[in-house]
C-alpha positions as CSV (number, residue, x, y, z in Angstrom):
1,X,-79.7,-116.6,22.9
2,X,-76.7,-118.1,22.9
3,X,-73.1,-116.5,22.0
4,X,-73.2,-119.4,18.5
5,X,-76.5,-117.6,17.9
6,X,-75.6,-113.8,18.3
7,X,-71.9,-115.0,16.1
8,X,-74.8,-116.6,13.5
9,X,-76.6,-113.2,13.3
10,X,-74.3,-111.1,13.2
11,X,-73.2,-112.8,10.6
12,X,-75.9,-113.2,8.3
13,X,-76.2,-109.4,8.9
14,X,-73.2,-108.4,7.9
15,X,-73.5,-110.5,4.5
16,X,-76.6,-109.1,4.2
17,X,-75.3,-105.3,3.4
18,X,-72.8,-105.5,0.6
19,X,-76.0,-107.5,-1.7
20,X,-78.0,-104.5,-0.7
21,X,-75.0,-102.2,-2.0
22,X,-74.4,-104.7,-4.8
23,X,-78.1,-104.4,-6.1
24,X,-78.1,-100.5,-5.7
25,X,-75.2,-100.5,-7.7
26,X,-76.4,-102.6,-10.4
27,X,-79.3,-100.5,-10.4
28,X,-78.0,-97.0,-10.7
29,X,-75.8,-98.8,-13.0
30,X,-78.5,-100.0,-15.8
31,X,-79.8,-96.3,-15.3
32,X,-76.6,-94.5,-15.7
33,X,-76.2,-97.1,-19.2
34,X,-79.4,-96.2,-20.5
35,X,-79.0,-92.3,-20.1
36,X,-75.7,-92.9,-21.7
37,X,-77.8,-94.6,-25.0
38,X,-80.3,-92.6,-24.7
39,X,-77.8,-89.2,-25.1
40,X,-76.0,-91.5,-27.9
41,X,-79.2,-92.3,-29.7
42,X,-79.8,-88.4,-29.1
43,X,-76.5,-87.2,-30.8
44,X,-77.0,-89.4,-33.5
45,X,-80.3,-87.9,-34.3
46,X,-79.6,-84.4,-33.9
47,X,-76.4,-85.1,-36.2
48,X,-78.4,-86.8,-38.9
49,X,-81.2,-84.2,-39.2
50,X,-78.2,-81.1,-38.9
51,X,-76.4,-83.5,-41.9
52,X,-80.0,-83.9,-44.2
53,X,-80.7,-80.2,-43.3
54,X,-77.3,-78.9,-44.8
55,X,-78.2,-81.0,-47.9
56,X,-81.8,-79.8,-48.3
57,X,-80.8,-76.1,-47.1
58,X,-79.2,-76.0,-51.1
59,X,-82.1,-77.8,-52.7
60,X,-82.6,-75.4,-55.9
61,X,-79.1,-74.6,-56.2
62,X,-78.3,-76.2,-59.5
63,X,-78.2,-74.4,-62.5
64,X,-78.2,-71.1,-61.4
65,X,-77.9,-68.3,-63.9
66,X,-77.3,-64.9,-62.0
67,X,-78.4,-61.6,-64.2
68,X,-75.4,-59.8,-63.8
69,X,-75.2,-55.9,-64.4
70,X,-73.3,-55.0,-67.5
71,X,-70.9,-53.0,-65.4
72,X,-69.7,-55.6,-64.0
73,X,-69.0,-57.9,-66.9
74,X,-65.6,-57.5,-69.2
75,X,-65.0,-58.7,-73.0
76,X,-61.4,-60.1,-72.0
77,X,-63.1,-63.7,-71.8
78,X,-65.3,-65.5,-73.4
79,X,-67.0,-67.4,-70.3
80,X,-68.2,-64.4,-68.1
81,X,-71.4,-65.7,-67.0
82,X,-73.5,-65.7,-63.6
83,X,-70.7,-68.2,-62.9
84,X,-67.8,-65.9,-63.7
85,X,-67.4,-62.4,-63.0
86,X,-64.3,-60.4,-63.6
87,X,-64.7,-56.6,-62.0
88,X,-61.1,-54.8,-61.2
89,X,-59.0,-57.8,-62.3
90,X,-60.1,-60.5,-60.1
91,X,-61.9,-63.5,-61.3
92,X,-65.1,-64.2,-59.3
93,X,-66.7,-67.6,-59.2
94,X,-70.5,-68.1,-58.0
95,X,-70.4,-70.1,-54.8
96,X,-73.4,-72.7,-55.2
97,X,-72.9,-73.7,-51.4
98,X,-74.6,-70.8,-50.0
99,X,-78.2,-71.3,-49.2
100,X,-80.6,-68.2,-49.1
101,X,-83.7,-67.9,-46.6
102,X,-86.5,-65.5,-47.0
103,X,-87.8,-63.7,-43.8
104,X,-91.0,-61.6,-44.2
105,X,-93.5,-60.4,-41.8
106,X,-96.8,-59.6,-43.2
107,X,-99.2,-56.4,-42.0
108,X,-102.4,-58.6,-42.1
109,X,-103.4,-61.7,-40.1
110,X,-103.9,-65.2,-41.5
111,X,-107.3,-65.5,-40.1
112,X,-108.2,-62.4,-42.1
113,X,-107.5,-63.7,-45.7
114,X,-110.4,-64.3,-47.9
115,X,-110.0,-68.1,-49.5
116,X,-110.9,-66.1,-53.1
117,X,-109.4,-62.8,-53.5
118,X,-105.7,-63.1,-54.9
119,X,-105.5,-58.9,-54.5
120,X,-105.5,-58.3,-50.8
121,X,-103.2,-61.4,-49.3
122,X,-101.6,-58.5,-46.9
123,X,-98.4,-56.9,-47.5
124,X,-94.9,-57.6,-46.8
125,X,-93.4,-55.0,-44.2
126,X,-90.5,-56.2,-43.2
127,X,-88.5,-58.2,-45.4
128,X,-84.9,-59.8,-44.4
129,X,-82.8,-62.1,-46.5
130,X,-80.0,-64.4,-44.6
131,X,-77.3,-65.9,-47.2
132,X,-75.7,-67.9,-45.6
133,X,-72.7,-70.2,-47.0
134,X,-72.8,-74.1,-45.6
135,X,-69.3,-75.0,-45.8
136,X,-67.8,-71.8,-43.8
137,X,-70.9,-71.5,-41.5
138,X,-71.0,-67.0,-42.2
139,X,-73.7,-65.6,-43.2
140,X,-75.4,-62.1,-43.7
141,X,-78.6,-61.0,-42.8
142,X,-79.6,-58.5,-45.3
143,X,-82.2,-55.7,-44.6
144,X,-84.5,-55.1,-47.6
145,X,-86.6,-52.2,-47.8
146,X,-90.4,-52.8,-48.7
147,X,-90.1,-50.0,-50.9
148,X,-87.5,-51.6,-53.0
149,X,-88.8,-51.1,-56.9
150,X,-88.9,-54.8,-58.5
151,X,-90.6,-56.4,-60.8
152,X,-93.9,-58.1,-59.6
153,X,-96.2,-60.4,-60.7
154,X,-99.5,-58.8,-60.7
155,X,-102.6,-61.5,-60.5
156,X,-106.5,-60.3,-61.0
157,X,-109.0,-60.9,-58.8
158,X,-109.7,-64.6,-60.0
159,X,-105.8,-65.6,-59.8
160,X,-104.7,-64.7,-63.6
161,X,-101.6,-63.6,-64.4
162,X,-101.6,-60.5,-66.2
163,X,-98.2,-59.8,-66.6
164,X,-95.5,-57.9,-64.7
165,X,-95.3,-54.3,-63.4
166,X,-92.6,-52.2,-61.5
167,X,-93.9,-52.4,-58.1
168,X,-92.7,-51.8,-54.6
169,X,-91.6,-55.1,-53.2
170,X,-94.3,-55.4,-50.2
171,X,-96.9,-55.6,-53.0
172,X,-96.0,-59.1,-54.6
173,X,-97.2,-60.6,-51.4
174,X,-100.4,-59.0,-52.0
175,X,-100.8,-60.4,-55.3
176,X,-101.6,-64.1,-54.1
177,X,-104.0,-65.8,-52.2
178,X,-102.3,-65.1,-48.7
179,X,-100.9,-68.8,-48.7
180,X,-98.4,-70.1,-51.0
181,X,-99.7,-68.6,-53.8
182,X,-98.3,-65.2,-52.1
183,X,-95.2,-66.5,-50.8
184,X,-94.3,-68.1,-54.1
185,X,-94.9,-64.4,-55.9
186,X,-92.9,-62.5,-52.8
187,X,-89.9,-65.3,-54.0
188,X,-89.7,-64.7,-57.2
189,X,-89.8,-60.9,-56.6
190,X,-87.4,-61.1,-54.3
191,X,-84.9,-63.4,-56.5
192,X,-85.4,-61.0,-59.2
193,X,-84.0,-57.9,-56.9
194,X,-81.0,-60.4,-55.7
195,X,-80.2,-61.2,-59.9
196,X,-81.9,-64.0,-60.4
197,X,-80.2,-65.8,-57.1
198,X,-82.7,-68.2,-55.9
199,X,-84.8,-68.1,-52.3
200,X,-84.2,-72.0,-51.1
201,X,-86.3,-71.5,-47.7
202,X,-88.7,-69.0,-46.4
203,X,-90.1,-68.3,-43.0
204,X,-93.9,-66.0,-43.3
205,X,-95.1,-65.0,-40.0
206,X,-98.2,-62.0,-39.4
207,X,-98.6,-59.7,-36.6
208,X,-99.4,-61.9,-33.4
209,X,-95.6,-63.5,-33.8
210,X,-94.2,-60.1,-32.7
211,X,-95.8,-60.1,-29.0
212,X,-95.6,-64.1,-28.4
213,X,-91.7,-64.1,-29.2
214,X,-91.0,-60.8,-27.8
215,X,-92.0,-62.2,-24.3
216,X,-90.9,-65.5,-24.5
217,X,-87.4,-63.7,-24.4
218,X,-88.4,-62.1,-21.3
219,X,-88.9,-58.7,-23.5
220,X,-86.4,-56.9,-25.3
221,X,-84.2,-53.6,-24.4
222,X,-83.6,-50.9,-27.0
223,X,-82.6,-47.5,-26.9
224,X,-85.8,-45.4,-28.8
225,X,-84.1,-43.9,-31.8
226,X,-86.8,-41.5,-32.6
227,X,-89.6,-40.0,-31.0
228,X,-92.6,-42.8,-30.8
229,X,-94.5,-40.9,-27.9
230,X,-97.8,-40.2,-29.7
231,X,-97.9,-44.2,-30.1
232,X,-96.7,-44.9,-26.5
233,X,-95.2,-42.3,-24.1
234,X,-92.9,-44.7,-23.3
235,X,-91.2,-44.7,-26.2
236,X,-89.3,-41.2,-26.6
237,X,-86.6,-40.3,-28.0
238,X,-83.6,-41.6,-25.9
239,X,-85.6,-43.9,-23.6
240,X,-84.1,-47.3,-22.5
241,X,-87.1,-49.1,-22.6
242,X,-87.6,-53.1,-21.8
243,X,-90.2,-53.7,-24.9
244,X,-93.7,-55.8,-23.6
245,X,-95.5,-57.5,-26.5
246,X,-97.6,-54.6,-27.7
247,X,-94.9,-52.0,-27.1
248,X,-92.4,-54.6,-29.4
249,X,-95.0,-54.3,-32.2
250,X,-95.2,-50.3,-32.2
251,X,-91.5,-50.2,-31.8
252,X,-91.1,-53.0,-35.2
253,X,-93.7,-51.4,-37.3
254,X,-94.9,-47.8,-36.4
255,X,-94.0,-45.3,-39.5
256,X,-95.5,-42.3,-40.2
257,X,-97.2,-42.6,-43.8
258,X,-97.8,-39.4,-44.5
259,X,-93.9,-38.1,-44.3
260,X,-91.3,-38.1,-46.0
261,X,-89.7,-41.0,-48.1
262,X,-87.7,-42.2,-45.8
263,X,-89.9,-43.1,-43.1
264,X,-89.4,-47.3,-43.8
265,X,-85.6,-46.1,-43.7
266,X,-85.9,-45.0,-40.1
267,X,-88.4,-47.9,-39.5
268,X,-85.6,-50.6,-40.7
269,X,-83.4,-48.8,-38.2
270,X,-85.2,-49.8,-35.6
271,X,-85.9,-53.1,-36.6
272,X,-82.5,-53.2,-36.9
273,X,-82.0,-52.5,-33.0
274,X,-84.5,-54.7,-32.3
275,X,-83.2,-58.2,-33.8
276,X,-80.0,-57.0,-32.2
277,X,-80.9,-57.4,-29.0
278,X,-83.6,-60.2,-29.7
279,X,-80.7,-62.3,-31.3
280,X,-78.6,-61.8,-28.3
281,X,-81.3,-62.9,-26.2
282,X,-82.1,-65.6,-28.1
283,X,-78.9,-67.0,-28.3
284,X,-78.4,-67.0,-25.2
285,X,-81.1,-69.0,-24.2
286,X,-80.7,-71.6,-27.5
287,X,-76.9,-72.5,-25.5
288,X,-78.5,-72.9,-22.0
289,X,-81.0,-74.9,-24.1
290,X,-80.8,-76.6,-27.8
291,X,-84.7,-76.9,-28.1
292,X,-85.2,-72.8,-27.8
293,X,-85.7,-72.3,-31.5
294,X,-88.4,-75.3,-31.6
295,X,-89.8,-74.1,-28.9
296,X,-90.0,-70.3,-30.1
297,X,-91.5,-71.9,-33.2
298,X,-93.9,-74.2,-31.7
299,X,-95.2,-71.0,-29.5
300,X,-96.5,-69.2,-32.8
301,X,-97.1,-71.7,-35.4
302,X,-100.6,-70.7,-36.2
303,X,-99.2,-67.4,-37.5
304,X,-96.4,-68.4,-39.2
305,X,-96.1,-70.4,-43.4
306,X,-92.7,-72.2,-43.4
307,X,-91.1,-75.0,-45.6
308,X,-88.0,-75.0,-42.5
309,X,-88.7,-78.8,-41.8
310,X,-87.1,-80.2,-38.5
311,X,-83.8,-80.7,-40.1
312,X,-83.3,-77.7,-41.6
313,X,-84.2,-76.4,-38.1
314,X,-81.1,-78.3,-36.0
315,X,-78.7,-77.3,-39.0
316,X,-79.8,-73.5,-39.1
317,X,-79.8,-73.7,-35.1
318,X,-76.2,-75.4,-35.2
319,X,-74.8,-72.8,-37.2
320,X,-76.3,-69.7,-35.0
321,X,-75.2,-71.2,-32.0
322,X,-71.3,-72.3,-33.5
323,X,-71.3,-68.7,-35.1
324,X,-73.3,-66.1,-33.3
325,X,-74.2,-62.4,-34.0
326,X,-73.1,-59.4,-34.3
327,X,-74.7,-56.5,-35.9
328,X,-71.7,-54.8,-37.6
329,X,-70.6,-58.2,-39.0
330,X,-73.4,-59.8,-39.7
331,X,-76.1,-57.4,-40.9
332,X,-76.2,-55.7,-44.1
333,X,-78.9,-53.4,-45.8
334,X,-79.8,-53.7,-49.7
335,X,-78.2,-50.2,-50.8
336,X,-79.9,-47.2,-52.7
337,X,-82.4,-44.2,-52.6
338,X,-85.6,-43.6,-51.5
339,X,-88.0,-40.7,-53.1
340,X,-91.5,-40.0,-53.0
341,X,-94.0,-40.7,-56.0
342,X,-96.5,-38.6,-55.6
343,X,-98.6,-40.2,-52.2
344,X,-95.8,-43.5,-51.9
345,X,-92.5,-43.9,-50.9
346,X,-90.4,-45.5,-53.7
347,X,-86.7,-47.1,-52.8
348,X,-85.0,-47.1,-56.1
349,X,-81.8,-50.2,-55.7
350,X,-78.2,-48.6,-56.7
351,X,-77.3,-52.1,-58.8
352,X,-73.8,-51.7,-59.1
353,X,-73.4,-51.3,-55.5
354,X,-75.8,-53.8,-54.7
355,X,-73.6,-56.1,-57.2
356,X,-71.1,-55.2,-55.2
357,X,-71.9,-56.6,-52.2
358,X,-73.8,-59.7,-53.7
359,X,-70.1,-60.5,-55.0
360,X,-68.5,-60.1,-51.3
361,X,-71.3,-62.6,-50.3
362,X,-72.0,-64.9,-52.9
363,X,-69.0,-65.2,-54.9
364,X,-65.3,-66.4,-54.6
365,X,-62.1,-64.7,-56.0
366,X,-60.5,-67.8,-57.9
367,X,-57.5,-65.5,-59.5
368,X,-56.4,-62.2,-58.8
């Protein structure tokens, strides 16, 4: 080959290269484009569903008249109303941006309800309420005792209504069909012990939620609060115990109902210590990934009744992710007095300091 060859080559070599580079370059440039439209197209989603779930999350929120206790309410103005209350010289206005949602799990399984019996739809055993206000971004969860005295509708066998009765609040769930006829007899119930204040979403779930989203967290740590041996020896009194599935479920519900009244009290307690550190766990993992509270859900959907749509789940998710949790701050506990009626625990509400707190949550001071 001759030295005009080789220089030809060489050449056509070296031109070769940079439209090798030139073409990778394009190429990781079209992908690095379309990640950036796809993450665009992403943000804009996630940000319209967090925006249509804020707007739904108040859906029943006009028009509401609050029953408010007669303590609390003053002759010195003619408006007082469930919008205005005036209790030790401040003005209170309702605040109709806070949305409530129902929590409740249920001590029978779905699979177990019978399609015709409107008596035995399982009762509700644990029983949280989150208020939480959509322009601020607080809320509070509050602990509600089963036992709470309320007035239910009671159903008979065939569906009737037959009228109202001062029951313990686990038993409105009861009367329904185990489906939305329940769930629809639990809200009302439950709106009646918050003074008429409305419940604008609800989340049902039965036993087999415990285990799945216990583990899917990797299990949970408490401290035992009280002696649970003769349900797990495991679980004694002072033990720092990483909770499996089963253990979590003993842990959440095991009471003693033959004692004394305040059995559920001690019961809350720990379910108390146990969101505590689920929470924390879960919010940790919902910032290392978004899609943790879907995925929790999608994990035990077969045991759980929800109107939470996808939007409503970004917007809620938003919120617990921008605010966090922390027990002391963020939990609260429906206040009164529990006694025992013969066989059954009864939890009898102190309204005027239940008022008091609905008024710390739900209301604004507009003059002092």
């Amino acid at each position: 080959m001759s030295q005009y060859d080789e220089n030809i080559k060489s050449r056509d070599i070296k031109d070769s290269r940079p439209k090798k580079k030139n073409k990778a370059a394009k190429v990781l440039l079209t992908i690095g484009i379309v990640i950036i439209v796809l993450l665009i197209i992403a943000a804009i989603v996630l940000g319209v569903l967090i925006y249509k779930g804020r707007k739904a999350a108040l859906s029943g929120n006009s028009d509401v008249q609050v029953d408010v206790p007669q303590s609390y309410q003053t002759d010195t103005a003619s408006d007082v109303s469930g919008d205005y209350v005036y209790h030790d010289g401040k003005k209170y206005k309702y605040n109709d941006k806070i949305t409530t949602v129902l929590f409740a799990g249920i001590d029978k399984k779905l699979e177990d309800y019978e399609k015709q019996d409107y008596v035995a739809g399982g009762q509700a055993d644990c029983i949280f309420v989150v208020a939480l206000d959509t322009e601020t971004g607080k809320y509070k969860m509050i602990a509600v005792s089963r036992d709470s005295m309320v007035d239910v509708n009671v159903l008979g066998d065939k569906g009737y209504f037959h009228g109202t009765d001062k029951l313990q609040l686990c038993l409105a769930y009861g009367y329904g069909d185990g489906k939305q006829r329940s769930i629809d007899n639990l809200k009302k119930s439950v709106s009646r012990l918050f003074f008429g204040i409305p419940v604008n979403s609800y989340m049902i779930f039965d036993l087999d939620v415990i285990p799945i989203l216990n583990d899917q967290v990797g299990g949970v740590e408490v401290t035992v609060n009280e002696d649970l041996s003769n349900r797990d020896p495991a679980l004694y009194e002072g033990a720092n115990v990483v909770l499996n599935g089963e253990q979590a479920e003993t842990f959440v519900r095991a009471r003693d109902i033959y004692g004394d009244a305040n059995q559920n009290n001690l019961r809350m307690e720990r379910q108390k210590i146990y969101l505590t550190s689920f929470l924390k766990d879960a919010l940790r993992m919902t910032k290392e990934d978004i899609k943790t509270p879907i995925s929790m859900y999608n994990s035990c959907k077969d045991y759980t009744q929800t109107d939470i749509d996808a939007s409503l789940m970004a917007y809620y998710t938003e919120i617990f992710v921008k605010t966090g949790f922390d027990a002391e701050r963020d939990m609260m506990k429906v206040p009164g007095n529990a006694v025992t009626n013969g066989q059954y625990a009864e939890y009898y509400v102190d309204n005027d300091e239940f008022f008091k707190m609905i008024l710390e949550i739900y209301y604004k001071v507009v003059t002092e």
